[in-house]
C-alpha positions in Angstrom: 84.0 -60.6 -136.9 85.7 -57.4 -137.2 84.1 -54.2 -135.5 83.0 -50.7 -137.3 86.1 -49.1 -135.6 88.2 -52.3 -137.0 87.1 -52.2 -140.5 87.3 -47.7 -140.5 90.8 -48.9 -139.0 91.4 -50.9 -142.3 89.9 -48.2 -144.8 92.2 -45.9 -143.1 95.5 -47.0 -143.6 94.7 -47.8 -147.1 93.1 -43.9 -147.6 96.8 -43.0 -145.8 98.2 -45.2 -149.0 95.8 -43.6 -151.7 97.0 -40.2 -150.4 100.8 -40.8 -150.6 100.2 -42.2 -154.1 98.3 -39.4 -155.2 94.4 -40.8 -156.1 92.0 -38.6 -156.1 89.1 -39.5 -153.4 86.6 -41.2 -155.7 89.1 -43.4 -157.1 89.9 -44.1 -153.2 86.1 -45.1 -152.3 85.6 -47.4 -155.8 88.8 -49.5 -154.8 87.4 -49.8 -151.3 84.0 -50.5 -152.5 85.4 -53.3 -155.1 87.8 -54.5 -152.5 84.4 -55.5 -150.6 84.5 -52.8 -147.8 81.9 -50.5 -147.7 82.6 -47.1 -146.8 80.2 -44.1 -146.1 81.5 -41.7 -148.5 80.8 -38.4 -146.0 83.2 -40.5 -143.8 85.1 -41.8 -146.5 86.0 -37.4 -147.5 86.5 -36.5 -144.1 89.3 -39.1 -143.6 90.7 -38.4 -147.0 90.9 -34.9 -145.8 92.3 -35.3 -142.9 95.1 -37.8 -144.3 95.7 -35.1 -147.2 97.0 -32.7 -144.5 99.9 -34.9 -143.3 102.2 -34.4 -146.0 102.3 -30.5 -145.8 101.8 -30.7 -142.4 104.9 -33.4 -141.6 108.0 -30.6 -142.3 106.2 -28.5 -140.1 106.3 -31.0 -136.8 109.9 -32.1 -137.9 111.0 -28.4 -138.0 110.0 -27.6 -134.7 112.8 -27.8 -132.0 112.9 -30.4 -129.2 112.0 -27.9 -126.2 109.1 -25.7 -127.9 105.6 -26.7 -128.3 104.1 -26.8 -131.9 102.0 -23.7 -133.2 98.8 -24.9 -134.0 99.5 -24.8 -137.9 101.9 -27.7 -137.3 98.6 -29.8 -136.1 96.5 -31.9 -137.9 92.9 -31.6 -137.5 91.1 -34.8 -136.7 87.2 -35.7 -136.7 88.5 -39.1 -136.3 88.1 -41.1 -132.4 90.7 -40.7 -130.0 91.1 -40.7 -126.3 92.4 -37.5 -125.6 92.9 -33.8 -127.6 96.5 -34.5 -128.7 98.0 -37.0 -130.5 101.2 -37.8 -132.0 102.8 -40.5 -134.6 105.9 -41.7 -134.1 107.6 -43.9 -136.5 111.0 -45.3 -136.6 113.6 -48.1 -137.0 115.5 -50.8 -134.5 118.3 -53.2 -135.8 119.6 -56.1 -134.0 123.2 -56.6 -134.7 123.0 -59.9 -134.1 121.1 -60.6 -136.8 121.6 -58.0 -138.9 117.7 -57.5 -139.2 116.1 -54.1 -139.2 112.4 -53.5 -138.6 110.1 -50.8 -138.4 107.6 -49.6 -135.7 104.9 -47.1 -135.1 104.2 -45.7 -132.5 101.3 -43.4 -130.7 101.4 -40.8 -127.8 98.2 -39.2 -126.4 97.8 -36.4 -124.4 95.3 -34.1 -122.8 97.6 -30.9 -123.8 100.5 -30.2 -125.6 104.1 -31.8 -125.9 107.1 -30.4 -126.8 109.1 -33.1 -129.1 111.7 -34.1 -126.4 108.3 -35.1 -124.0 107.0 -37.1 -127.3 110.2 -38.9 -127.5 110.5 -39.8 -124.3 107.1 -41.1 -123.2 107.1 -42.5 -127.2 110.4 -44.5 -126.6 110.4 -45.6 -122.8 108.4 -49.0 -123.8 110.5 -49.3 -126.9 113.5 -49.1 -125.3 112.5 -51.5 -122.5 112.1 -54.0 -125.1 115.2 -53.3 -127.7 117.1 -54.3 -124.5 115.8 -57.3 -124.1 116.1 -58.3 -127.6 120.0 -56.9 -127.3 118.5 -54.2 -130.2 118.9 -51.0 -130.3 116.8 -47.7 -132.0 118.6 -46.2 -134.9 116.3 -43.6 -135.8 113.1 -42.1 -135.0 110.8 -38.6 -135.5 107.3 -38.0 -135.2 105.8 -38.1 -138.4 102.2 -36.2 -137.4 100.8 -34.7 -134.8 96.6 -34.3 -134.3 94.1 -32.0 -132.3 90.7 -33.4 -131.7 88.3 -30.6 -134.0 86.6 -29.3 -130.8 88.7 -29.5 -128.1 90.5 -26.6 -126.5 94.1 -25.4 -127.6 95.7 -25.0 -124.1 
């Protein structure tokens, strides 16, 4: 049986999808609502509005250089639940020449304050890189894609 968190987990990432495509929020609640998940629609808006953020808000993180820290602008900011104030996406690609095949990953970091990119990357890609050497793989590209503040916690 999946939880509350598991199923707002599974409205998310298709409200992240709904965004990128371009439908408008009440579009996004009746496919989840025919789709069979119901879906508080105050939650529903928050989420949509925090997802709505990341594309304006993704040239701003990628612009920033590797040894300052982000202005705040460059945040997005989350209702949703996480651990600690800061939190940032990291996406990216592996290929094993081996076998030719490329796949994709995801990755989180969390923080209690602020990272420059180069600290992202390297607490991002330490476990990655652990296991793209096992594999014989290697990391062919990678950049954080968002970075979140908690609404309510401190800017340090």
């Amino acid at each position: 049986m999946a939880t509350f968190g598991g199923i707002r987990g599974l409205a998310q990432a298709f409200i992240r999808s709904a965004v990128a495509k371009g439908l408008s929020s009440t579009a996004t609640l009746k496919s989840l609502v025919d789709g069979g998940i119901s879906y508080r629609r105050t939650n529903m808006l928050a989420d949509y509005r925090e997802w709505g953020q990341v594309p304006r808000k993704m040239s701003a993180i990628k612009a920033v250089r590797r040894d300052y820290l982000p202005s705040q602008s460059a945040y997005v900011e989350t209702t949703g639940k996480q651990t600690q104030p800061y939190r940032y996406q990291i996406t990216g690609n592996i290929y094993n020449p081996e076998t030719g095949e490329r796949v994709d990953f995801t990755t989180n970091v969390v923080s209690e304050f602020g990272l420059t990119p180069n600290q992202v990357y390297d607490e991002a890609l330490e476990p990655i890189k652990a296991s793209t050497e096992a594999y014989k793989s290697e990391i062919e590209h990678y950049t954080i894609e968002a970075a979140f503040h908690r609404i309510g916690s401190s800017w340090d």
